[in-house]
C-alpha positions in Angstrom: 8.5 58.5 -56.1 7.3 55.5 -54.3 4.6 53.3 -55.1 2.5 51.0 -53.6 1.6 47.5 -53.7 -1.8 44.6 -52.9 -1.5 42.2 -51.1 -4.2 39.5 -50.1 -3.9 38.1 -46.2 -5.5 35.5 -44.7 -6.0 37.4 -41.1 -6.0 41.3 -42.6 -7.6 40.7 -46.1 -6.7 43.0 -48.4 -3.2 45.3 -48.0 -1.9 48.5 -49.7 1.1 48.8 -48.9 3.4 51.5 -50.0 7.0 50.4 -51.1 8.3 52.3 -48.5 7.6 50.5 -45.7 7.6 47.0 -47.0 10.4 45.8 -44.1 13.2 42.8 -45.6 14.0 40.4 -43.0 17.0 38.8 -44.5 16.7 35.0 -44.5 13.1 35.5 -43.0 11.7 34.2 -39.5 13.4 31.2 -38.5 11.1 28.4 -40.0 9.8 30.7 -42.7 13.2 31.5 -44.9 11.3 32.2 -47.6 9.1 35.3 -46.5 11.6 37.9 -46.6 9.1 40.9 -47.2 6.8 42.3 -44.1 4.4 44.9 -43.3 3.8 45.9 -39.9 0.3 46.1 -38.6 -1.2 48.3 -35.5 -3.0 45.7 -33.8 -5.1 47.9 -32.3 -5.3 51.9 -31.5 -3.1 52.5 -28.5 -2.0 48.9 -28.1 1.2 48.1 -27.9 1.2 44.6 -29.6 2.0 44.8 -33.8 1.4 42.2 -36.3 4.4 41.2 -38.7 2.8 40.4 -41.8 4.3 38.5 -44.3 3.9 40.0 -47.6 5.3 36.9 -49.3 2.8 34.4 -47.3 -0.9 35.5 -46.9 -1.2 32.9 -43.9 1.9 34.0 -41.9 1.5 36.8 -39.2 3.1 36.6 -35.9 2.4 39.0 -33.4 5.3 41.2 -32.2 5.8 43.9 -29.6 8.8 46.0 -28.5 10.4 44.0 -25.8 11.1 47.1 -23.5 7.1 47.6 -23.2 7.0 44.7 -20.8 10.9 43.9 -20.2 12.6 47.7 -19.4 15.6 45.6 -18.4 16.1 44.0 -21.9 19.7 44.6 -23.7 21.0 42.2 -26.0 24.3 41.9 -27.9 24.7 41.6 -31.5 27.5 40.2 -33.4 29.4 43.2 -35.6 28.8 41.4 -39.0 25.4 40.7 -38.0 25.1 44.7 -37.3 27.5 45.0 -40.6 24.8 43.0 -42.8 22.2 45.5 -41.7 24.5 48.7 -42.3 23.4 49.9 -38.9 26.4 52.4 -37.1 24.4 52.8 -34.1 22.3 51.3 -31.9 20.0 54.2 -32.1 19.3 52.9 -35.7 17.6 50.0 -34.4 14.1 48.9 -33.7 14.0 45.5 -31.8 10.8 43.3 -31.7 9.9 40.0 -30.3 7.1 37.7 -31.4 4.7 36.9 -28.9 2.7 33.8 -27.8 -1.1 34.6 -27.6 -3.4 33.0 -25.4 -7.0 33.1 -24.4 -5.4 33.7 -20.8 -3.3 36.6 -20.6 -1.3 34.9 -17.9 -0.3 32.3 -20.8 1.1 34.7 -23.2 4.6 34.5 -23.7 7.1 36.2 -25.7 10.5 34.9 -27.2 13.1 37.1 -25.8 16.0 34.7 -27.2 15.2 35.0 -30.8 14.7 38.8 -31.4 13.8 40.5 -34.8 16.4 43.5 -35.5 15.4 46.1 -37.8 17.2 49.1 -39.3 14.5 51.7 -38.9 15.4 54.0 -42.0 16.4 51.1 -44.1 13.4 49.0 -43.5 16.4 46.0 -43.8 16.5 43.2 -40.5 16.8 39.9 -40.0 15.7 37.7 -36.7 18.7 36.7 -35.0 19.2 34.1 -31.9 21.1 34.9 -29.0 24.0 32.8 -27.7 24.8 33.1 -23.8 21.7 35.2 -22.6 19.8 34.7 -20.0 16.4 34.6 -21.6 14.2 32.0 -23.0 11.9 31.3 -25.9 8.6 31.5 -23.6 9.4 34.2 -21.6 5.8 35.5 -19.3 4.9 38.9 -20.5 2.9 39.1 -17.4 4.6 37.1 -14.7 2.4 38.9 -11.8 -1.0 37.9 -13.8 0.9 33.8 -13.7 1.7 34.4 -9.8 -1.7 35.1 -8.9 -3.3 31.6 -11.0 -1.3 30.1 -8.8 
């Protein structure tokens, strides 16, 4: 039987989160090794931006989204023992999300499609991992048309 656990946020407040869903990033976000335990967080009904959460660090949310939302053409390649840490078999087993750059300006928001957060969706076990070779940046335009037009 699972349980469930409060947390205090800065940006959320109060959390209940069940045990169950608490998502282990393994090493953490890049600049934040020491959250390792997240919740993620509808942003808003029918949006498709999410908030991860650290459950270690009230300050620290990032927003995230699923790169194929905005980027249909977005495939990465994972090294084996990075897919061996995670115990994933398949590719099916994976959720990928990328944090995103928020801006007053939609044209402005950006989203960093080199450094990708893998998930095993059972297992609720991922880690942020950074791309070697691909063709994408850190401050890639989630709406390039919107940044063509303030031109």
């Amino acid at each position: 039987m699972s349980g469930k656990q409060s947390f205090e946020t800065v940006r959320f407040g109060q959390l209940d989160v069940p045990d169950d869903k608490v998502i282990r990033l393994q090493g953490g976000l890049l600049g934040f090794a020491s959250s390792e335990r997240f919740a993620l967080l509808d942003h808003a009904e029918k949006s498709p931006f999410k908030w991860l959460q650290s459950l270690d660090a009230p300050d620290l949310a990032v927003p995230v989204c699923d790169p194929k939302m905005f980027f249909p053409d977005y495939h990465i390649r994972i090294k084996r023992d990075e897919l061996a840490m995670l115990r994933v078999k398949s590719a099916a087993e994976l959720v990928i999300l990328v944090i995103l750059s928020l801006h007053n300006e939609p044209a402005e928001m950006t989203a960093n499609l080199l450094g990708p957060i893998i998930i095993h969706a059972e297992r609720l076990i991922g880690r942020q991992v950074v791309l070697k070779d691909a063709p994408f940046s850190t401050r890639h335009p989630l709406f390039p048309e919107l940044r063509a037009e303030n031109r």
